[in-house]
C-alpha positions in Angstrom: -9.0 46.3 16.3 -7.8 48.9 18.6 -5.7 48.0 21.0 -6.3 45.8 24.1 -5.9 46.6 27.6 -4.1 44.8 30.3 -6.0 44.8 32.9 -9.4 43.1 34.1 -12.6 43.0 32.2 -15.5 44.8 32.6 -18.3 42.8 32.2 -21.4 44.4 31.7 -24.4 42.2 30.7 -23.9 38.4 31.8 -21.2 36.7 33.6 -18.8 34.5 31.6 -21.0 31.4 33.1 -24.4 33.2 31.9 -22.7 33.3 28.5 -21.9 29.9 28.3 -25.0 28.2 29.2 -26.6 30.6 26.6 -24.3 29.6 23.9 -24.9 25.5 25.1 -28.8 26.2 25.0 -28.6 27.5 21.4 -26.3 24.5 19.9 -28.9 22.8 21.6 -31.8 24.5 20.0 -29.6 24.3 16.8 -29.2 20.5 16.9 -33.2 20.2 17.3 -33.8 21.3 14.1 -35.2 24.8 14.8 -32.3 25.8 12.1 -31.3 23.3 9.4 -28.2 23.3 8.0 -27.8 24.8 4.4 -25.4 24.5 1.9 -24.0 28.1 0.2 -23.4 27.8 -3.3 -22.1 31.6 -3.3 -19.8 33.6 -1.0 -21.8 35.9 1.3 -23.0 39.1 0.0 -21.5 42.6 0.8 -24.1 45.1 2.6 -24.2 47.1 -0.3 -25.5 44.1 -3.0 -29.3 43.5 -3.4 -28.9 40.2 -1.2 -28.2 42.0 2.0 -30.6 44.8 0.7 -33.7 42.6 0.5 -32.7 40.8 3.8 -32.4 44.3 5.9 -35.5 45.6 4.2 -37.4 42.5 5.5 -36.6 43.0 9.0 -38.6 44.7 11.3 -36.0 46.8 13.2 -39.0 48.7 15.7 -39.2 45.2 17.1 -36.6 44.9 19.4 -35.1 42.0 20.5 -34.0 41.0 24.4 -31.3 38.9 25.1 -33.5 36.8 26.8 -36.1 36.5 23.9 -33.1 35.8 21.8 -31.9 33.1 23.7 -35.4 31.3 24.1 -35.8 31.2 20.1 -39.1 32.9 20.6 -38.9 35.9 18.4 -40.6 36.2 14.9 -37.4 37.1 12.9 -33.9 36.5 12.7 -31.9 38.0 15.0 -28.6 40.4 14.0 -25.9 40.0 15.5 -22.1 41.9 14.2 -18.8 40.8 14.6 -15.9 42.7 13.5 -12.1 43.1 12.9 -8.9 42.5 10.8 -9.4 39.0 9.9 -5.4 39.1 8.1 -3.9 36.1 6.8 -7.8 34.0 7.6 -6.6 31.0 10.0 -8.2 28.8 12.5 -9.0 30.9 15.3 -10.9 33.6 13.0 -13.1 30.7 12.2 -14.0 29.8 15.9 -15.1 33.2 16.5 -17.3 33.0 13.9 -18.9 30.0 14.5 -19.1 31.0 18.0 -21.6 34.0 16.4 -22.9 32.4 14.4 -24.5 29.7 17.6 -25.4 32.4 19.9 -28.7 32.4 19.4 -31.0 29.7 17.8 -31.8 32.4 14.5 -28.8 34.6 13.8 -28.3 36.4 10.6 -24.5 37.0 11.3 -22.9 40.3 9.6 -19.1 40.8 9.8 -17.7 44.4 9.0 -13.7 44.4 8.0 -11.8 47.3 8.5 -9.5 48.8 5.6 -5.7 49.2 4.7 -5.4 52.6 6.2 -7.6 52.6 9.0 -5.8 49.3 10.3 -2.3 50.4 9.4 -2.9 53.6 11.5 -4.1 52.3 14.1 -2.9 48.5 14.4 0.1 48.0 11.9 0.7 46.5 8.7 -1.1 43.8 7.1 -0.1 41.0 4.9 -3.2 40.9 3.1 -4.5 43.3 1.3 -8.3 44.8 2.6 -9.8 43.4 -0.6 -8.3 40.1 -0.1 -9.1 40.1 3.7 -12.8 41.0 2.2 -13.0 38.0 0.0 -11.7 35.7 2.4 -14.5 36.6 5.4 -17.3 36.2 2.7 -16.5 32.9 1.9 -16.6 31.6 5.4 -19.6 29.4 5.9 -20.9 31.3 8.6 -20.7 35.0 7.4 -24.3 35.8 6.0 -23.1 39.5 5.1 -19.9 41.6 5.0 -19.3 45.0 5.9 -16.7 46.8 3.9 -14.3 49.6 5.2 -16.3 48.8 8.8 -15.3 51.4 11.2 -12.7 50.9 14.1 -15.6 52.2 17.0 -19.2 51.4 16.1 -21.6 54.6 17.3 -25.1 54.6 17.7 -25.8 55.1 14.0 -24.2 52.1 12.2 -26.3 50.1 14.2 -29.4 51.3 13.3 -28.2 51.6 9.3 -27.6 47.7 9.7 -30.5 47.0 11.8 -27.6 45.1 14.3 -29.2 43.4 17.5 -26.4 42.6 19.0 -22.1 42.6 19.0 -20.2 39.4 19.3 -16.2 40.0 20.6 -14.6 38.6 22.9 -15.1 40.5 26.3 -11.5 41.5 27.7 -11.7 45.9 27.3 -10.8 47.4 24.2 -9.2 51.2 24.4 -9.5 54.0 21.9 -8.2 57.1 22.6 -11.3 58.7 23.6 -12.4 55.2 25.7 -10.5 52.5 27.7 -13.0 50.1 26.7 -15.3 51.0 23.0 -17.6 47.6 23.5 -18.7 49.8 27.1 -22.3 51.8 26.3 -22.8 48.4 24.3 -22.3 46.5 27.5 -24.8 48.9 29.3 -27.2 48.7 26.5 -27.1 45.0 26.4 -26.3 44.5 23.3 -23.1 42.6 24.0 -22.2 39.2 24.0 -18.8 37.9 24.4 -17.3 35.1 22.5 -13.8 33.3 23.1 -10.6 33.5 21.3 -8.4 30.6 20.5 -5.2 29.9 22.2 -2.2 29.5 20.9 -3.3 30.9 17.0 -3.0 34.3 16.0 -2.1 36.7 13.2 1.0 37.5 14.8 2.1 33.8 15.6 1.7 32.9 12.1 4.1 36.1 10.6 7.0 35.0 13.9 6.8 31.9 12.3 7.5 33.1 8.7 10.1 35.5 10.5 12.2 32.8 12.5 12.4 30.8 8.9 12.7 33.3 6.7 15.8 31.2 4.6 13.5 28.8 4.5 10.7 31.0 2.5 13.0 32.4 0.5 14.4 29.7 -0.7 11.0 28.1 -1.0 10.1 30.8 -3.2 13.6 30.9 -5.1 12.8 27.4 -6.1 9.1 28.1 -7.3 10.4 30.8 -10.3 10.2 34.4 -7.8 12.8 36.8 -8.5 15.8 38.1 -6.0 14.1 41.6 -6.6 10.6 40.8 -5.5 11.8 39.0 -2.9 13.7 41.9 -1.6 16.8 40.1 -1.9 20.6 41.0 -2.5 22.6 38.9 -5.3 24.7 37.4 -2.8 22.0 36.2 -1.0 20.5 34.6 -3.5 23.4 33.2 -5.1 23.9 31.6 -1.5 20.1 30.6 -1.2 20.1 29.0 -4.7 23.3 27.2 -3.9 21.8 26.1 -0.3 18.2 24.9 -2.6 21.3 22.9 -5.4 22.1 20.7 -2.3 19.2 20.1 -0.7 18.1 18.9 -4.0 21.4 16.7 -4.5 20.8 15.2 -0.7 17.1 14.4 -1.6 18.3 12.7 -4.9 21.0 10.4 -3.1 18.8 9.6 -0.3 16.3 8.4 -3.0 18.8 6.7 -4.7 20.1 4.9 -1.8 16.8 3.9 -0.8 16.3 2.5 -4.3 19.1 0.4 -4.1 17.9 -0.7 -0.7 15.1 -1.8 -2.0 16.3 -3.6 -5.0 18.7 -5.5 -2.6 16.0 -6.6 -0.3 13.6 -7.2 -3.2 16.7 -9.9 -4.3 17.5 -11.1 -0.8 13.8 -12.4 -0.9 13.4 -13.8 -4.2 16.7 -15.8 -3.6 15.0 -17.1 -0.1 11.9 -18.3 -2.2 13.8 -19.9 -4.5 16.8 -21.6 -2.3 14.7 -24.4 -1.3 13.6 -25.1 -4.9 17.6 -25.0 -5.8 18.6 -27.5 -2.7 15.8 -29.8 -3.7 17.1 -30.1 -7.0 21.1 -30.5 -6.2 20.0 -33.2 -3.6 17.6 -35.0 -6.2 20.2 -34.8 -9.0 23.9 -35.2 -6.6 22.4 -36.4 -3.4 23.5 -40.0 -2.2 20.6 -42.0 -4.1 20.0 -39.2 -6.3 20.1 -40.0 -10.6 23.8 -39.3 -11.1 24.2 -42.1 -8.4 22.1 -44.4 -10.1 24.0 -43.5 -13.8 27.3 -44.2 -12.1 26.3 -47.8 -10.0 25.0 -48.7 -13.7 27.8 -47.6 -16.2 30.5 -48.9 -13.3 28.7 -52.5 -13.2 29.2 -52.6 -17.3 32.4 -51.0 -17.3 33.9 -54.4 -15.3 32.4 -56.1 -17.7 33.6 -54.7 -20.2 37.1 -54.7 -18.5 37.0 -58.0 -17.2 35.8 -60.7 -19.7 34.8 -64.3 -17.9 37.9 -67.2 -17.8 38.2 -69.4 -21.2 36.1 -72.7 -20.9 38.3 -75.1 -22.0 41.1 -74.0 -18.9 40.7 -77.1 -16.4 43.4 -76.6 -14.5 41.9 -75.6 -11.3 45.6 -75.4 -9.2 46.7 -72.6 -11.7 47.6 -69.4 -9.9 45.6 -68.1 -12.7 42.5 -69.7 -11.3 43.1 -69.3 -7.7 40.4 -66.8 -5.9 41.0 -63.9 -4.6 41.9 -64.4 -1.1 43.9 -67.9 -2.3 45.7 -65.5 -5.0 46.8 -63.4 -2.3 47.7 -65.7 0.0 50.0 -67.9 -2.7 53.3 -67.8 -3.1 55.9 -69.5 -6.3 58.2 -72.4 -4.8 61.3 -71.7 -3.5 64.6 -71.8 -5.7 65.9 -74.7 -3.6 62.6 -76.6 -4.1 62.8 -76.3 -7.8 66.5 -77.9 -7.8 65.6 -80.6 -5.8 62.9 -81.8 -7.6 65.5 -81.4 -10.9 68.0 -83.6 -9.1 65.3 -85.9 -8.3 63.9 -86.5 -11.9 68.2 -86.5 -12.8 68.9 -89.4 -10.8 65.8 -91.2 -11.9 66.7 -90.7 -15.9 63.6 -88.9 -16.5 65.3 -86.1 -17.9 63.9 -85.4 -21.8 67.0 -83.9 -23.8 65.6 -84.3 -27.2 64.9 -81.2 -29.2 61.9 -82.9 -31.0 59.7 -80.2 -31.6 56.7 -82.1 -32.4 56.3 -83.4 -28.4 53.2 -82.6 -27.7 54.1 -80.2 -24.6 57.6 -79.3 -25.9 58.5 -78.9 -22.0 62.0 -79.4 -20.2 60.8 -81.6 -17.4 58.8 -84.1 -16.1 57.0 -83.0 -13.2 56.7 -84.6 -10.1 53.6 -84.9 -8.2 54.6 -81.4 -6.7 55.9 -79.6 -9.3 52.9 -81.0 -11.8 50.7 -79.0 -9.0 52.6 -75.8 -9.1 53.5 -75.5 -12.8 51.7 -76.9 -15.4 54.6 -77.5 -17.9 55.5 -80.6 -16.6 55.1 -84.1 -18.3 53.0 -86.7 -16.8 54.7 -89.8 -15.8 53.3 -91.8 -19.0 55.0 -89.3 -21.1 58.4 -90.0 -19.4 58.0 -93.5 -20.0 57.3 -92.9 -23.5 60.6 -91.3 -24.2 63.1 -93.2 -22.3 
């Protein structure tokens, strides 16, 4: 639209407070069913297709309506109200001031008019849409019931009775021309002007700085997704350097993926081990454990091992004063007779002439000596003293 002035409004039918508690009485109205919601299966007509046709030859232009009949519902049609301008690249706040037309009233039959390519490049700048394309995306906004192609830039007396309008819908801060500081002024005199709000902080022109302050970005983007260097206005050292830029973001995605698959394999091993630890410490105990079975195996095959190793003592062995026999603690605690011992004891049985020097080899002991008392205690190879008397 043309373009705005910095300075204060001019308000010239309701304050901004009137306005307000007309637009809250209308939801109201709205939400108590005087206007059900519908459904559109089709985009809205354009004001040249039978649609619109039948609907503006059904309405009774003669009657005019007030803003105050308007506002109280009480009127026996719908009620016309226009809304107008660039509507490029469709966003957020273009919606809002829609729906904001759309609620003004209880009955509104909303009709949006979109200027063309060449009027808004002369008078506004370039667009990023083309007008067709800015067309089709008004019409299929839920709230639009009728769009007005190539709609001029100042709206005169006769466009509004050609499209039977009741009243415009723009925000109220004055727009100039160059024959008017404000073009929405007779309208305001008239009453036939009702002001809606604009959005903060969405605009055509925030969306294009942002594409602007990343444009690598976008081109890149669109490198990536098949477009061409030349219809992307782009020299071949550029895009050799954006392609390059798009080959390692792709190899940084890839390794960060990769390193987050082998994060998650490790983890996913790290807590199977956990669940099965205690399953693996059960079993060493049970099997190696101190009365576990390799304990029991081992007390078993080392009591038949000794056994084996260490047959029982021959029955008819009698003597029980052989070293042989001794216990344990007697067998460590024994000791053989002295060498001086043993000569005495010879002497002894010397002087007494039980000395056997015979080589008769069928003696029934075969021995050397008789053996005294003593020595007949520590070594059984002695005689008795019957078998001394024998010989001599």
């Amino acid at each position: 639209m043309p373009k705005r002035k910095n300075k204060g409004s001019v308000i010239q039918q309701k304050s901004n407070s009137s306005h307000l508690a007309a637009t809250d009485q209308s939801s109201s109205s709205t939400s108590s069913s005087k206007i059900s919601c519908q459904s559109y299966t089709k985009p809205a007509p354009f004001c040249d297709e039978e649609d619109a046709i039948r609907e503006r030859e059904a309405c009774d232009y003669c009657d005019r309506i007030t803003y105050e009949e308007a506002i109280s519902g009480r009127v026996n049609r719908k009620v016309r109200v226009y809304a107008d301008g660039i509507y490029d690249v469709f966003h957020e706040g273009h919606g809002r001031q829609l729906m904001q037309a759309k609620n003004l009233f209880p009955n509104v039959y909303l009709i949006v008019g979109v200027c063309n390519d060449a009027l808004t490049h002369e008078k506004k700048g370039r667009t990023v849409m083309l007008d067709e394309e800015r067309y089709e995306a008004v019409r299929h906004c839920r709230y639009v019931d009728e769009v007005v192609r190539d709609a001029p830039w100042e709206i005169d007396e006769d466009f509004l009775q050609k499209h039977k309008i009741d009243f415009v819908a723009h925000d109220e801060l004055p727009y100039e021309s160059d024959q008017s500081e404000d073009i929405y002024a007779w309208l305001k005199e008239k009453g036939m002007f009702v002001a809606t709000e604009r959005t903060e902080g969405i605009s055509t022109s925030d969306i294009v700085a942002r594409i602007v302050r990343d444009y690598d970005l976008y081109v890149r983007r669109n490198l990536a997704r098949g477009y061409s260097a030349k219809e992307l206005n782009v020299s071949f050292l550029k895009e050799k350097k954006f392609r390059f830029q798009n080959k390692m973001e792709q190899l940084k995605d890839r390794s960060k993926r990769v390193m987050e698959n082998v994060e998650e394999k490790r983890m996913d091993i790290i807590r199977k081990w956990e669940e099965k630890s205690r399953d693996f410490i059960d079993a060493f105990l049970l099997l190696f454990g101190r009365d576990g079975r390799l304990s029991h195996i081992w007390n078993e095959s080392k009591g038949r091992l000794m056994q084996a190793f260490s047959p029982p003592s021959s029955p008819g062995n009698t003597r029980e004063s052989s070293p042989s026999s001794l216990s344990s603690d007697e067998e460590s605690s024994y000791k053989p007779p002295s060498k001086s011992l043993r000569l005495s004891n010879y002497n002894r049985a010397l002087v007494n002439g039980r000395v056997d020097y015979s080589d008769d080899s069928d003696d029934d002991d075969g021995e050397e000596f008789v053996d005294a008392p003593e020595s007949k205690r520590l070594n059984g190879s002695f005689k008795s003293d019957e078998s001394f008397a024998s010989t001599s």
